[in-house]
C-alpha positions in Angstrom: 0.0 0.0 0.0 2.9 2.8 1.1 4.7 1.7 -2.2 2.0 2.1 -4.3 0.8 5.5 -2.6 4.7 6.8 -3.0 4.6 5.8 -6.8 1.1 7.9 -7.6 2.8 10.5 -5.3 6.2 10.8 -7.5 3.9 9.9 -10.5 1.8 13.2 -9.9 5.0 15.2 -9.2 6.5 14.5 -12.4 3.3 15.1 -14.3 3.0 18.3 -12.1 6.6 19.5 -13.2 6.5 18.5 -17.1 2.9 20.8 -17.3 4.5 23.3 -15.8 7.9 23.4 -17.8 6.2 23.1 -21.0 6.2 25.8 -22.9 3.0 27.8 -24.1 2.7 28.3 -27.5 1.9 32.6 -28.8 -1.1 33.3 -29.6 -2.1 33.2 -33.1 -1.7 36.7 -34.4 0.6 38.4 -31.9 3.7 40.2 -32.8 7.2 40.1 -30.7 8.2 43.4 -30.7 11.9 44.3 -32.7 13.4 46.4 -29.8 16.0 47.8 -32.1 13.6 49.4 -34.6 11.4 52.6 -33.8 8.9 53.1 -36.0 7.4 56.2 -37.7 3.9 55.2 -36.1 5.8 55.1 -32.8 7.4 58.5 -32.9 4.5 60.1 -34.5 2.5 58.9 -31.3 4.4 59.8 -29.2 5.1 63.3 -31.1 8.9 64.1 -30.8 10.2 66.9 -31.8 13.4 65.1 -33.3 15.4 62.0 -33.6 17.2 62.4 -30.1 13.4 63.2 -28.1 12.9 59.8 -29.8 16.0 57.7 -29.5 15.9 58.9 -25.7 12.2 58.5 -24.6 12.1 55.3 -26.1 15.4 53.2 -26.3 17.9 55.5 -24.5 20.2 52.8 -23.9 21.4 52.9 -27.2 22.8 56.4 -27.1 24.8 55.5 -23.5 28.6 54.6 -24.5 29.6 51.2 -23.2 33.1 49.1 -23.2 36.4 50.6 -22.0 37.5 53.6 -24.2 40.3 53.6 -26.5 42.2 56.3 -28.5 42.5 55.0 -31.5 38.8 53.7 -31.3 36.7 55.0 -28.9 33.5 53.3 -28.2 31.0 56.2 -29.4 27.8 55.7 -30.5 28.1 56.5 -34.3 25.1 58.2 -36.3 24.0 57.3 -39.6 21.3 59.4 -41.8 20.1 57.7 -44.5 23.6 55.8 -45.1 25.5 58.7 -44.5 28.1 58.9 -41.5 27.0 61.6 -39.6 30.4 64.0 -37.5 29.5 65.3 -34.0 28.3 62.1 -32.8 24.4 61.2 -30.4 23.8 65.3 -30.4 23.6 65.1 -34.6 20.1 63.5 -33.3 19.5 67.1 -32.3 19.4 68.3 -36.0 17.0 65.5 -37.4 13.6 67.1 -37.4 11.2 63.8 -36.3 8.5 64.6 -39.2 10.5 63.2 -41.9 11.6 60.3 -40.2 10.5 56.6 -41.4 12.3 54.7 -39.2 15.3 54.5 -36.6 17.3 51.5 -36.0 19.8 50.4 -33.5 22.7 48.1 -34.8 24.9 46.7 -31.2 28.7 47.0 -31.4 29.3 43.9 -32.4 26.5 44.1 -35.7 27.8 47.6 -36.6 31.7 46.7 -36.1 31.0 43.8 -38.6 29.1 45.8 -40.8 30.6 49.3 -40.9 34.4 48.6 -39.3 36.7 48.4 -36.0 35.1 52.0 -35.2 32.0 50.9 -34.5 32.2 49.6 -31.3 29.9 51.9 -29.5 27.1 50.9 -31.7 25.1 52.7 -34.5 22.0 54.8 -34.2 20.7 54.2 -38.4 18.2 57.1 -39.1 16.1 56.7 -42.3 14.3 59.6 -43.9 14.0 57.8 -47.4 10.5 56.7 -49.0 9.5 54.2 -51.5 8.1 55.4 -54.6 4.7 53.7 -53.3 4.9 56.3 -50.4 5.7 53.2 -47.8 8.4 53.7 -45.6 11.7 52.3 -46.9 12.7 48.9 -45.3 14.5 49.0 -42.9 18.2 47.7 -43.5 18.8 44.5 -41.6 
């Protein structure tokens, strides 16, 4: 009787514990969020005045400067508008007027140093202005 009582006991635990580790599908329909993409629907909502008001109320982690600095390549956050290295670093984000923006993208120091070189260590702020002839909002370069 006790061995049969401690096998529907550690029978029940073991059913109890492979329920709960399971994992639970998404609902059908639902979206995970790309937290290194602001949208134009975003900042319009949120009505910025330009692409640093943005960048700071919603991601400002990716304008902090991270990783030891170095001389020959410090860890700044580099700017890009429209594929064009921007000079004077996050407070170019100043200048960018949030109306004509389509979309804002973070690349981590380790996706911009591959992509754009050894001075990209700090990490890329990508600004997008640019439209489709359609009038969508360009994609997004990934």
């Amino acid at each position: 009787m006790r061995r049969t009582a401690r096998l529907l006991t550690v029978a029940s635990l073991t059913l109890g514990l492979a329920a709960g580790c399971a994992s639970t599908p998404r609902p059908t329909g639902t979206v995970k969020a790309d937290l290194s993409l602001i949208t134009r629907e975003q900042i319009q909502e949120m009505r910025f005045n330009n692409a640093y008001d943005a960048v700071k109320g919603l991601r400002g982690d990716w304008i902090r400067q991270r990783g030891p600095e170095s001389f020959r390549y410090p860890t700044e956050v580099q700017i890009y508008l429209d594929g064009v290295r921007m000079v004077g670093g996050v407070q170019t984000l100043l200048t960018i007027p949030s109306s004509g923006i389509q979309f804002i993208r973070h690349y981590n120091g380790l996706e911009a140093t591959s992509r754009w070189g050894i001075d990209h260590g700090g990490g890329v702020v990508f600004v997008s202005t640019k439209v489709t002839r359609q009038g969508a909002a360009g994609q997004p370069p990934g």
